[in-house]
N, CA, C and O atoms as a MOPAC input file, in Angstrom:
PM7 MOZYME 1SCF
protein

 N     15.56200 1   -27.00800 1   -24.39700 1
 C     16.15100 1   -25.69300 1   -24.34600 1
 C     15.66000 1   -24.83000 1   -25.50000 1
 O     15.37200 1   -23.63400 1   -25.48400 1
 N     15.63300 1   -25.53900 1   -26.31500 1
 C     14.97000 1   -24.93000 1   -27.92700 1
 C     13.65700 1   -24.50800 1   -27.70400 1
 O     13.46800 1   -23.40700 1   -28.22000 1
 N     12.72900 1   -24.94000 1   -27.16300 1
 C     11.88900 1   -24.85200 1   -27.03900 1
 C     11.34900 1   -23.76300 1   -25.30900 1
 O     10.37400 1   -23.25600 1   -24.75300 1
 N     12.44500 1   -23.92000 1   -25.20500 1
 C     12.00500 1   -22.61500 1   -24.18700 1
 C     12.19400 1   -21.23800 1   -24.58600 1
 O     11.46200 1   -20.29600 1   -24.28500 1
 N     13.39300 1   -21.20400 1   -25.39100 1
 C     13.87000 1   -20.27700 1   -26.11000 1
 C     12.31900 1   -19.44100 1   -27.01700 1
 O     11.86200 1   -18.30100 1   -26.93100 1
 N     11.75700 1   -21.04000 1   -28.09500 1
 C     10.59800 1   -20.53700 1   -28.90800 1
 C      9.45800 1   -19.70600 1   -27.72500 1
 O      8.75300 1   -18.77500 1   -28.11500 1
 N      9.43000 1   -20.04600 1   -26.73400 1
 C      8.09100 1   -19.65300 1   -26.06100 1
 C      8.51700 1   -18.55500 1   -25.91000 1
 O      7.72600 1   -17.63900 1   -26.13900 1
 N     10.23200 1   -18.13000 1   -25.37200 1
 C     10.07300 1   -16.55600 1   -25.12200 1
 C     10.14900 1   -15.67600 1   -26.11100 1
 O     10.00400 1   -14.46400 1   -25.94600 1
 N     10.41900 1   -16.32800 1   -27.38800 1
 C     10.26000 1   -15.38400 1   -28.26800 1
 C      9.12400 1   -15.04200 1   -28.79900 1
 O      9.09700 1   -14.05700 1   -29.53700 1
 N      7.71400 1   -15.92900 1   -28.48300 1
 C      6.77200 1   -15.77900 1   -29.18800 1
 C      5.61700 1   -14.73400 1   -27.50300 1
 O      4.50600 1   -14.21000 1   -27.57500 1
 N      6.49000 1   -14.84100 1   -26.37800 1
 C      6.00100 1   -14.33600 1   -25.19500 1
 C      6.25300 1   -12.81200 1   -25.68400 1
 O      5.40400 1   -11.92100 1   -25.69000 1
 N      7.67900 1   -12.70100 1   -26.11700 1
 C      7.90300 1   -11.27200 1   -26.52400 1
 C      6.85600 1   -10.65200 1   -27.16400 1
 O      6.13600 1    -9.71700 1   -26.81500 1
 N      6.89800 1   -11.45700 1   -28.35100 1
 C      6.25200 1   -10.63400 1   -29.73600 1
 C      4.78600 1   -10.18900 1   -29.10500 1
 O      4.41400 1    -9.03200 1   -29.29500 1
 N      3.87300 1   -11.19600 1   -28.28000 1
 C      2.57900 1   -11.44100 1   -27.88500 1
 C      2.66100 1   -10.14000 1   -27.17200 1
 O      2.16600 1    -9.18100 1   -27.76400 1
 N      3.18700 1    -9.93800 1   -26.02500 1
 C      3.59000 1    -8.87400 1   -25.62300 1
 C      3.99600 1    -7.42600 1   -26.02000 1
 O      3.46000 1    -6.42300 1   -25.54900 1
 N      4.75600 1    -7.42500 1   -26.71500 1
 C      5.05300 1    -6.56500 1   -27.81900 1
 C      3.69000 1    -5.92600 1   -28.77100 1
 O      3.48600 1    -4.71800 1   -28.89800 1
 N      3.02600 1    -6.76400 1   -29.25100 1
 C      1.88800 1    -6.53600 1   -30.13300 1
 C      0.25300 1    -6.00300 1   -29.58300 1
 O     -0.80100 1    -5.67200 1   -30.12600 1
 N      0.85800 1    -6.17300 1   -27.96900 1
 C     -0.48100 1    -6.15200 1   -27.22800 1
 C      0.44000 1    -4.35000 1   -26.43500 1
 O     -0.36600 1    -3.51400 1   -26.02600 1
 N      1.17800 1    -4.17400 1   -26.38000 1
 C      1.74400 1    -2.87000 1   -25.95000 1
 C      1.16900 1    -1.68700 1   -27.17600 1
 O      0.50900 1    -0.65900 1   -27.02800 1
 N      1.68600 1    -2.28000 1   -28.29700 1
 C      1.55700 1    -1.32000 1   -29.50000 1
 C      0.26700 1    -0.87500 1   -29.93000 1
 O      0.05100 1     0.25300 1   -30.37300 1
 N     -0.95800 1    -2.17000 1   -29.73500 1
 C     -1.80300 1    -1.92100 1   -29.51900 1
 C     -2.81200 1    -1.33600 1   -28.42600 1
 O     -3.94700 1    -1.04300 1   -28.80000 1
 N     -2.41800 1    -1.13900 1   -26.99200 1
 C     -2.48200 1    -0.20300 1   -26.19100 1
 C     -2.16400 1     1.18600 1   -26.65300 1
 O     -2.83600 1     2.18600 1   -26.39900 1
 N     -1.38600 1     1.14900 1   -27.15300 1
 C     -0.55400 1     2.61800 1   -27.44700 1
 C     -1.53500 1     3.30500 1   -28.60600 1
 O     -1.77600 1     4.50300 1   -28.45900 1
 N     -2.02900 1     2.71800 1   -29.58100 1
 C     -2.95700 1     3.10600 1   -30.57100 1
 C     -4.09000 1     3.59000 1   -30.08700 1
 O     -4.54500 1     4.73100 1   -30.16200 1
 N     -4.59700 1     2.44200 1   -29.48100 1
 C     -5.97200 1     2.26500 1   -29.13100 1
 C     -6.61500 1     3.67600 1   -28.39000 1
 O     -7.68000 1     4.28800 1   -28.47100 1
 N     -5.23400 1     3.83800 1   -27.56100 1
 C     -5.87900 1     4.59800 1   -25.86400 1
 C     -5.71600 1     6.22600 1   -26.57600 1
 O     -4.80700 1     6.67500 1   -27.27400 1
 N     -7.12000 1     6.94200 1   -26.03400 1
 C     -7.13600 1     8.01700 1   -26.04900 1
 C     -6.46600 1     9.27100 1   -25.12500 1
 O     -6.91300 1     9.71600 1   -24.06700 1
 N     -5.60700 1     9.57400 1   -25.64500 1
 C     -4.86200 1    10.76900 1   -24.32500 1
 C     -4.57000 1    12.03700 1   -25.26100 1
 O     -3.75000 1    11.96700 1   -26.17700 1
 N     -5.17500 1    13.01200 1   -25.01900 1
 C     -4.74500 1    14.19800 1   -25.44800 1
 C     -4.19900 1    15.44800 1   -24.24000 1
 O     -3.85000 1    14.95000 1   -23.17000 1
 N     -4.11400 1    16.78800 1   -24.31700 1
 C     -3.46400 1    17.32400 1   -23.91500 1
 C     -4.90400 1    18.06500 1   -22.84300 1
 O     -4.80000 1    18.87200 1   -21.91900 1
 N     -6.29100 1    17.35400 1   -23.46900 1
 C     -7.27200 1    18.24000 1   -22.54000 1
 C     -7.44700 1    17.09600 1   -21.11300 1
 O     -7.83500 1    17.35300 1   -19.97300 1
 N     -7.08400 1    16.04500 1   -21.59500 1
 C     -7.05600 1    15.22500 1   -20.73700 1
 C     -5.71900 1    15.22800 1   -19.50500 1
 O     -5.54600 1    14.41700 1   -18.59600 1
 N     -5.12700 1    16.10000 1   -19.76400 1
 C     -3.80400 1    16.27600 1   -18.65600 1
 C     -4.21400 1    16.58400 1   -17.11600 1
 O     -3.81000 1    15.97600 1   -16.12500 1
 N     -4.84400 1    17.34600 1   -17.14600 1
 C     -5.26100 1    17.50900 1   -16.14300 1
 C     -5.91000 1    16.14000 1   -15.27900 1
 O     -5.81700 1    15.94000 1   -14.06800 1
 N     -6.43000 1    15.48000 1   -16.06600 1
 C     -7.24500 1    14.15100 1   -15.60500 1
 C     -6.17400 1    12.73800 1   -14.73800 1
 O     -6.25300 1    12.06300 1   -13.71200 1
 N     -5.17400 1    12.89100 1   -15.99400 1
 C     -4.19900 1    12.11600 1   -15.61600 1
 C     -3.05000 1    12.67000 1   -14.67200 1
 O     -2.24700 1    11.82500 1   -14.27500 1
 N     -2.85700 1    14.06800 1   -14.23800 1
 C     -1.85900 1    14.13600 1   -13.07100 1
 C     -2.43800 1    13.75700 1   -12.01400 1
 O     -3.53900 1    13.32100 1   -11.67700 1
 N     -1.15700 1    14.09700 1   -11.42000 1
 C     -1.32900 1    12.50700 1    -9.78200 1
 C     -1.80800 1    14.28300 1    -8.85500 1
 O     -1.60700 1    15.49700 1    -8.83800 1
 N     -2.54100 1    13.14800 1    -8.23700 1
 C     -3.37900 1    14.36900 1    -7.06200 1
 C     -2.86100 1    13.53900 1    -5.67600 1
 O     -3.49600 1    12.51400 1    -5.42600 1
 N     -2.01600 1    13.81700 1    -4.97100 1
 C     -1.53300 1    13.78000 1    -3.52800 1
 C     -1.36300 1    14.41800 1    -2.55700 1
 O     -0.90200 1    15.56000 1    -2.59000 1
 N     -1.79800 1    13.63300 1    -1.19300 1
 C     -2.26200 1    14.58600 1    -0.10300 1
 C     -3.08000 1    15.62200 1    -0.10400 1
 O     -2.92000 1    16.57500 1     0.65800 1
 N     -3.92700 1    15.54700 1    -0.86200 1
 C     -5.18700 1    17.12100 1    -1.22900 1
 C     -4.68300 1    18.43100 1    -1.32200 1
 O     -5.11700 1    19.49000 1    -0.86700 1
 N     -3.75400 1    18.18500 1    -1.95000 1
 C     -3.45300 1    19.44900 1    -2.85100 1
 C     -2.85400 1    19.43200 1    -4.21900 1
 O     -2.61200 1    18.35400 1    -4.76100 1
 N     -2.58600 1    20.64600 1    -4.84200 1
 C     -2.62200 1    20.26800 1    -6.25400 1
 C     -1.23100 1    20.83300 1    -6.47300 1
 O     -0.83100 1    21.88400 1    -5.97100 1
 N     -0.27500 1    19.74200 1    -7.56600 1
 C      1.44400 1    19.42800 1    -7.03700 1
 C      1.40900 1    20.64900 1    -8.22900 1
 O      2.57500 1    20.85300 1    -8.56700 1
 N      0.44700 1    21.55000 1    -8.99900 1
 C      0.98500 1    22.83400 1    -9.75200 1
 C      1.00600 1    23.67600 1    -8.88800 1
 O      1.19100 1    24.71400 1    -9.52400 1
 N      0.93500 1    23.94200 1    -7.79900 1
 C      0.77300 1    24.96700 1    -6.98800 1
 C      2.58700 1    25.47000 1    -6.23700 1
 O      3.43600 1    24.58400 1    -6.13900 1
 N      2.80800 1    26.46300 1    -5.93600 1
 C      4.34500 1    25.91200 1    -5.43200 1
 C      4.48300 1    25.43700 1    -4.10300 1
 O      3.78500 1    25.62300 1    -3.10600 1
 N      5.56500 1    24.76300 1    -4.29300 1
 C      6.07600 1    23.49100 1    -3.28700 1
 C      6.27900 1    23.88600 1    -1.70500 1
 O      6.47400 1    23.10600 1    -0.77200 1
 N      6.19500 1    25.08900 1    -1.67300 1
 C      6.21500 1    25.86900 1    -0.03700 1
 C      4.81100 1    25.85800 1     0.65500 1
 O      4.78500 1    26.57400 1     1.65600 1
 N      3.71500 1    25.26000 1     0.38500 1
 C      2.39800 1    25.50900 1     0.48000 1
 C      2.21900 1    24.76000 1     2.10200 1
 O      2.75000 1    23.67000 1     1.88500 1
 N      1.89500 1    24.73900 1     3.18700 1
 C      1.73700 1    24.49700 1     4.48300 1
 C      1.10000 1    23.00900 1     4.01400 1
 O      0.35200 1    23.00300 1     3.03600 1
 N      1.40800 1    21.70600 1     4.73500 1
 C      1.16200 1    20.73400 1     4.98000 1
 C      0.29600 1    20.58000 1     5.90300 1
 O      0.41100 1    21.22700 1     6.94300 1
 N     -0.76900 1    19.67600 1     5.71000 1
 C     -1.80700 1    19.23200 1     7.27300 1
 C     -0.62200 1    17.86800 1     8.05100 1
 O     -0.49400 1    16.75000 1     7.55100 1
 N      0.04400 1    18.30000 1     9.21100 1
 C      0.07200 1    16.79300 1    10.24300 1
 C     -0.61600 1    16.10400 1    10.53000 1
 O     -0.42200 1    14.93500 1    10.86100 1
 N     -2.24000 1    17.07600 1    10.42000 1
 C     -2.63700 1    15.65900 1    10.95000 1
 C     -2.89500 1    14.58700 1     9.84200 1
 O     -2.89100 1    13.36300 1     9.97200 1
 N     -3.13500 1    15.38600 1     8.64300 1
 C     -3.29100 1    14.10000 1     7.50800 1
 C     -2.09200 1    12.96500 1     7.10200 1
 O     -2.05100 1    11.88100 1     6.52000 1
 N     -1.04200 1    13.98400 1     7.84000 1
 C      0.33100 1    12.98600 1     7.44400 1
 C      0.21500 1    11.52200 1     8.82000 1
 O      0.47200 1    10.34100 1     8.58600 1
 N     -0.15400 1    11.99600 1     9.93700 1
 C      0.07600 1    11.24800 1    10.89100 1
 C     -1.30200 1    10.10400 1    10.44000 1
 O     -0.96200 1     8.92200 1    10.39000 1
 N     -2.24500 1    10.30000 1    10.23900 1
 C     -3.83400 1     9.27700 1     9.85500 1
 C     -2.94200 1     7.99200 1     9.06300 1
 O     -3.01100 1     6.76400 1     9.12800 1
 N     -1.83000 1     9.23700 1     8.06800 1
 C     -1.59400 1     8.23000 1     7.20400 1
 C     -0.37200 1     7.30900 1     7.75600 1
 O     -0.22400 1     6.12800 1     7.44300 1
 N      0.34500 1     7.92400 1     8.49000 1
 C      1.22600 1     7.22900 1     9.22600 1
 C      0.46100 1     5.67900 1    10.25100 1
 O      0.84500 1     4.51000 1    10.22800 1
 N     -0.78000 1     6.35000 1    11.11300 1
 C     -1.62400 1     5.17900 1    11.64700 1
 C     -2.09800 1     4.00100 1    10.71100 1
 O     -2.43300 1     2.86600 1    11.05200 1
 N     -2.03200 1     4.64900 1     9.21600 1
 C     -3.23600 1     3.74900 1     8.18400 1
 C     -2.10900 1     2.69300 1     7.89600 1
 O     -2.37100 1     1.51100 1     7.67000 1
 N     -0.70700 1     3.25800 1     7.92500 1
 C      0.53400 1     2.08200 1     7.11300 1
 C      0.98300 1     1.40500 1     8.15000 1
 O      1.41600 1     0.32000 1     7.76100 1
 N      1.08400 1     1.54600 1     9.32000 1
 C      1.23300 1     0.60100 1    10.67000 1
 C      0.09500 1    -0.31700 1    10.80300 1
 O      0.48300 1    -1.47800 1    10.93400 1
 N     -1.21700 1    -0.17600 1    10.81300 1
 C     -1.87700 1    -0.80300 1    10.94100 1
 C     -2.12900 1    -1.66200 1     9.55000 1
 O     -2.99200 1    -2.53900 1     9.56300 1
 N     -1.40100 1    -1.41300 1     8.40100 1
 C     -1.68900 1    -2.16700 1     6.83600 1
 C     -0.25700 1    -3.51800 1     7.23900 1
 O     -0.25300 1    -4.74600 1     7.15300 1
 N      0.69400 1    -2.60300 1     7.63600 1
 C      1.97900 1    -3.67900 1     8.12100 1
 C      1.07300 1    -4.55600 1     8.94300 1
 O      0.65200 1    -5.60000 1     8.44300 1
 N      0.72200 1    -4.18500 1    10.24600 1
 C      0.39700 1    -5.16300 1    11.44100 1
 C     -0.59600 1    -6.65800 1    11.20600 1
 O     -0.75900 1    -7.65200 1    11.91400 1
 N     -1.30900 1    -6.11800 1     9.42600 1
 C     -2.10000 1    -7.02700 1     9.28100 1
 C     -1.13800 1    -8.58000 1     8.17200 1
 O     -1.12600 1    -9.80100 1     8.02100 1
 N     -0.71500 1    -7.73000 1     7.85800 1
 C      0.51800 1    -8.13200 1     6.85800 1
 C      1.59800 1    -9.33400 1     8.38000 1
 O      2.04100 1   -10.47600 1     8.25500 1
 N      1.62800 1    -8.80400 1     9.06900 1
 C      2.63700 1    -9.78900 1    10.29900 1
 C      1.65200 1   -10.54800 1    11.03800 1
 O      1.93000 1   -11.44100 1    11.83800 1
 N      0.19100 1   -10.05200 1    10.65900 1
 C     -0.69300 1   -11.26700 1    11.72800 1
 C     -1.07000 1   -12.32200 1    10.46800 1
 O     -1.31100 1   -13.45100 1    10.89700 1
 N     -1.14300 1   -12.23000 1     9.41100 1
 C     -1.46100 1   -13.73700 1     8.23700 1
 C     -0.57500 1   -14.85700 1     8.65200 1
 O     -0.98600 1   -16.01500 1     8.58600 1
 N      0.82500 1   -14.52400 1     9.15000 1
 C      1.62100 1   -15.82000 1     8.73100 1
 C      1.70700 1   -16.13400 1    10.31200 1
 O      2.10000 1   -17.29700 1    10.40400 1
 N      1.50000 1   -15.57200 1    11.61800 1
 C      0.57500 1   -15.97700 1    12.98900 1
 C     -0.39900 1   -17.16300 1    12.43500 1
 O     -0.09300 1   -18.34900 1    12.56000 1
 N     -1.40300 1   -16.79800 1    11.91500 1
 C     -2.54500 1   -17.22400 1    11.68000 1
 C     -1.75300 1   -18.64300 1    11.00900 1
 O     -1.73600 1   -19.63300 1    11.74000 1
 N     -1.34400 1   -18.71000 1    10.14200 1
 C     -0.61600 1   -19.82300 1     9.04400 1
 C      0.07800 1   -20.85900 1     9.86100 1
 O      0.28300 1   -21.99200 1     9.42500 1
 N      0.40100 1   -20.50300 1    10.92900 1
 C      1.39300 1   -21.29500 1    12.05300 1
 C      1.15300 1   -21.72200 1    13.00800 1
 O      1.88000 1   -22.36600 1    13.76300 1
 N     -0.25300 1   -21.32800 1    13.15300 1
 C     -0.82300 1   -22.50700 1    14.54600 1
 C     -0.87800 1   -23.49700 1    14.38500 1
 O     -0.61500 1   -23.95700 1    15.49700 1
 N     -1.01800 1   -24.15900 1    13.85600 1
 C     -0.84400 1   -26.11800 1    13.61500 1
 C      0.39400 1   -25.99800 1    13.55500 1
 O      0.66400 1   -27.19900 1    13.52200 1
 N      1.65200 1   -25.34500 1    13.50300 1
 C      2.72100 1   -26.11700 1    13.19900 1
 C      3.90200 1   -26.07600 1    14.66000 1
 O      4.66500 1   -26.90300 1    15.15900 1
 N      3.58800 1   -24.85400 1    14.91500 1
 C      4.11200 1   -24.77500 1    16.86400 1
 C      3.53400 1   -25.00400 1    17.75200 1
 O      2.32600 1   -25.04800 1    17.52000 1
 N      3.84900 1   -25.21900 1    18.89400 1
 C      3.46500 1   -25.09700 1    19.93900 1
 C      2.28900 1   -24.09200 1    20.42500 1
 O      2.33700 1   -22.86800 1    20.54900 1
 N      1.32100 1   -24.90300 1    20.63800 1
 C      0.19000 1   -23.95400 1    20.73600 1
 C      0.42100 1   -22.89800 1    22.09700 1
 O     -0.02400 1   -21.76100 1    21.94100 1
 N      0.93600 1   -23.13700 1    23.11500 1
 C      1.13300 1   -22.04100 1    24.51400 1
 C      2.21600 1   -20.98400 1    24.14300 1
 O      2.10700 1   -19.79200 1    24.43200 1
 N      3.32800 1   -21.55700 1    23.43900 1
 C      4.23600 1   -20.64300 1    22.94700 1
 C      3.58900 1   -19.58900 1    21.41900 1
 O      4.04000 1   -18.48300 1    21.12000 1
 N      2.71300 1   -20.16500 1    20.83500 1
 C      1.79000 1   -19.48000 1    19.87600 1
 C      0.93900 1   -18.48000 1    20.57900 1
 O      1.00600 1   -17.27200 1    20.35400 1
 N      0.15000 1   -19.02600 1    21.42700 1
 C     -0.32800 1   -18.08900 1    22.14200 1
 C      0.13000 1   -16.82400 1    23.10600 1
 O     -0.60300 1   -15.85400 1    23.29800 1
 N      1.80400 1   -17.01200 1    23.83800 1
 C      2.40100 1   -15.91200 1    23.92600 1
 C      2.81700 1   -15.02200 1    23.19800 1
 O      2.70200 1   -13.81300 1    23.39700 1
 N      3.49100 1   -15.71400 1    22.02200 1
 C      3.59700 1   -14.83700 1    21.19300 1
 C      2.30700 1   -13.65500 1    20.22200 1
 O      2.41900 1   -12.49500 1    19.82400 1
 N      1.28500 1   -14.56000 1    20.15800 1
 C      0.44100 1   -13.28300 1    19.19500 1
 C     -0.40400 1   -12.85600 1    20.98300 1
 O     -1.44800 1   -12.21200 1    20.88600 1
 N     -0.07500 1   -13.10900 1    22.01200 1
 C     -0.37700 1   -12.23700 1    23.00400 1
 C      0.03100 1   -11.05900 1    23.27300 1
 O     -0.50500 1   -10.01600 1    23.64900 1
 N      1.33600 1   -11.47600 1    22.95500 1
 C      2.57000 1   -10.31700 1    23.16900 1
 C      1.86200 1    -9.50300 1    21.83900 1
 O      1.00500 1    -8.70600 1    22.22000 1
 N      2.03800 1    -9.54200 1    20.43800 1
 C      1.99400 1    -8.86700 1    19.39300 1
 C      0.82300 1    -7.98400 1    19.96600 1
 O      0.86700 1    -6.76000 1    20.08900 1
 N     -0.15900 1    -8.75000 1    20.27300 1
 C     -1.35500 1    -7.52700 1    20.24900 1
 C     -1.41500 1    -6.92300 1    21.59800 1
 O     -2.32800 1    -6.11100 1    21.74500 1
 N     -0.60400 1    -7.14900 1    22.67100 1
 C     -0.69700 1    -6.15900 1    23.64600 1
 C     -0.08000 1    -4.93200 1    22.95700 1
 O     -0.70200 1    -3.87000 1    22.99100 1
 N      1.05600 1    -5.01100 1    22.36000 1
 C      1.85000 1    -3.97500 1    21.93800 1
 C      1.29200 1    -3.01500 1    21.06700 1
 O      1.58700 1    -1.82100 1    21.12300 1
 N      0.11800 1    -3.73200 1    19.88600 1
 C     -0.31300 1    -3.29900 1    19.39700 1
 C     -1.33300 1    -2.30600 1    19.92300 1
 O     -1.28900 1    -1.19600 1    19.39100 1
 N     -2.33300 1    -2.51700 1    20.96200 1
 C     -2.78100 1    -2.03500 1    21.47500 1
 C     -3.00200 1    -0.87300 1    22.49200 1
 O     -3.86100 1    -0.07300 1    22.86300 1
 N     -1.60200 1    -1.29300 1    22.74100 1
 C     -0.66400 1    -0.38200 1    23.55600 1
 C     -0.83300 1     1.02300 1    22.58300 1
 O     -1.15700 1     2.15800 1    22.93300 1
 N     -0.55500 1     0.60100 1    21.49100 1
 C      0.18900 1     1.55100 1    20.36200 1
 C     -1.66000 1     2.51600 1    20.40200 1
 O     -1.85600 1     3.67000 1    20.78200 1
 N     -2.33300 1     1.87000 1    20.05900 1
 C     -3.85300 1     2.21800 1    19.51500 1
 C     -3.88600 1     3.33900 1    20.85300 1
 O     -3.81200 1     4.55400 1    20.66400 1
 N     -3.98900 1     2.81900 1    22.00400 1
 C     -4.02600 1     3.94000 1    23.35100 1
 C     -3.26100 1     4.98300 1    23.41000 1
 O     -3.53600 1     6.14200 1    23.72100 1
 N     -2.16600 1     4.44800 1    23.05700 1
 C     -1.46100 1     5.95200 1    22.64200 1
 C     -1.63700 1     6.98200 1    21.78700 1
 O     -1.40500 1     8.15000 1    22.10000 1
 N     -2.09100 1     6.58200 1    20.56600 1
 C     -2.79700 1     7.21700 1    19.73300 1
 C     -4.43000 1     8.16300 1    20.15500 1
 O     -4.74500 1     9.34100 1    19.98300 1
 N     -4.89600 1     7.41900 1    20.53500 1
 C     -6.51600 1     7.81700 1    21.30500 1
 C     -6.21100 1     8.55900 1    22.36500 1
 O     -7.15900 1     9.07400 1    22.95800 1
 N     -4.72500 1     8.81700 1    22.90600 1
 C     -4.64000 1     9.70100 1    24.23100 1
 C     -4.40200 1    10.80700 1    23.64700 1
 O     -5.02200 1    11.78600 1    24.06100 1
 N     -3.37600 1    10.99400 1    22.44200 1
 C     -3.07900 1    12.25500 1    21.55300 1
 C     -3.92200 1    12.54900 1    20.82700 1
 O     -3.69600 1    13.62900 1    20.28300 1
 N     -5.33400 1    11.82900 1    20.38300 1
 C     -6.23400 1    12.60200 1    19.96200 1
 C     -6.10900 1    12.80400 1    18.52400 1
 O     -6.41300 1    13.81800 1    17.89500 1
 N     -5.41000 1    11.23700 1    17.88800 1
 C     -4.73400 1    11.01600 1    16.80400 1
 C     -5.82900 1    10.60600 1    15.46400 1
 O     -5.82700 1    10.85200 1    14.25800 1
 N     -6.70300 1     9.87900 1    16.36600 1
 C     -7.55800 1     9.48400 1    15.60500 1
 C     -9.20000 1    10.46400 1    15.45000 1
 O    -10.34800 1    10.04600 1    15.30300 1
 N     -8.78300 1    11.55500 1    15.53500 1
 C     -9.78300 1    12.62500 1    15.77500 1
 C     -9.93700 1    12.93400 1    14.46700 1
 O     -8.75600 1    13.08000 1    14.15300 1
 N    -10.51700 1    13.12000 1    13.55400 1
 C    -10.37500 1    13.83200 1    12.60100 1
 C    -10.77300 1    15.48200 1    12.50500 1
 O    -10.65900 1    16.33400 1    11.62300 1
 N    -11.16800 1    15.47300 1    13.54800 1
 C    -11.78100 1    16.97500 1    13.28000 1
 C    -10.90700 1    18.33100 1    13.97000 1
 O    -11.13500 1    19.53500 1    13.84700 1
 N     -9.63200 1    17.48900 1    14.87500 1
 C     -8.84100 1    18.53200 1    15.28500 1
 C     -8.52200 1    19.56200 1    14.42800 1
 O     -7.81000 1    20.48900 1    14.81500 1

């Protein structure tokens, strides 16, 4: 117990000493502000907040995080074929990617994945 105690105190300090030294080290001045604000959705957040939005850039991005999930729910598919039933494995990521696909056609009928609308 003593000795777990020593490691986190010496985890702190290590930590601690490697922050402070970040903090020294790193160059940031006030010409550099500009460099470091956050630039989102292609426009610039000094401008005021009433400024017209693109849909279609919101929706690309809406397609880009469904399809980042869908890959995220097909790894642990993949991880589980040796351990079920291979016909019931196979309905199931049958099913997943009809739906998925489903989804993709729907998209390509609205003209979602166009970029140039």
């Amino acid at each position: 117990m003593i000795l777990l105690f020593i490691m986190s105190i010496i985890i702190f300090f290590i930590s601690f000493i490697l922050m402070i030294m970040s903090f020294s080290i790193s160059k940031k001045s006030i010409l550099d502000r500009e460099k470091c604000s956050p630039f989102e959705c292609g426009f610039d957040h000094k401008m005021l907040p009433r400024i017209p939005f693109s849909l279609h850039f919101f929706l690309i991005t809406m397609i880009f995080l469904i399809f980042d999930v869908e890959i995220a729910l097909i790894f642990p598919l993949i991880m589980t074929f040796k351990m079920v039933n291979l016909i019931n494995w196979w309905k199931i990521n049958l099913f997943f990617i009809i739906i998925l696909l489903l989804g993709l056609y729907h998209e390509w009928n609205q003209n979602m994945l166009n970029w140039t609308n």
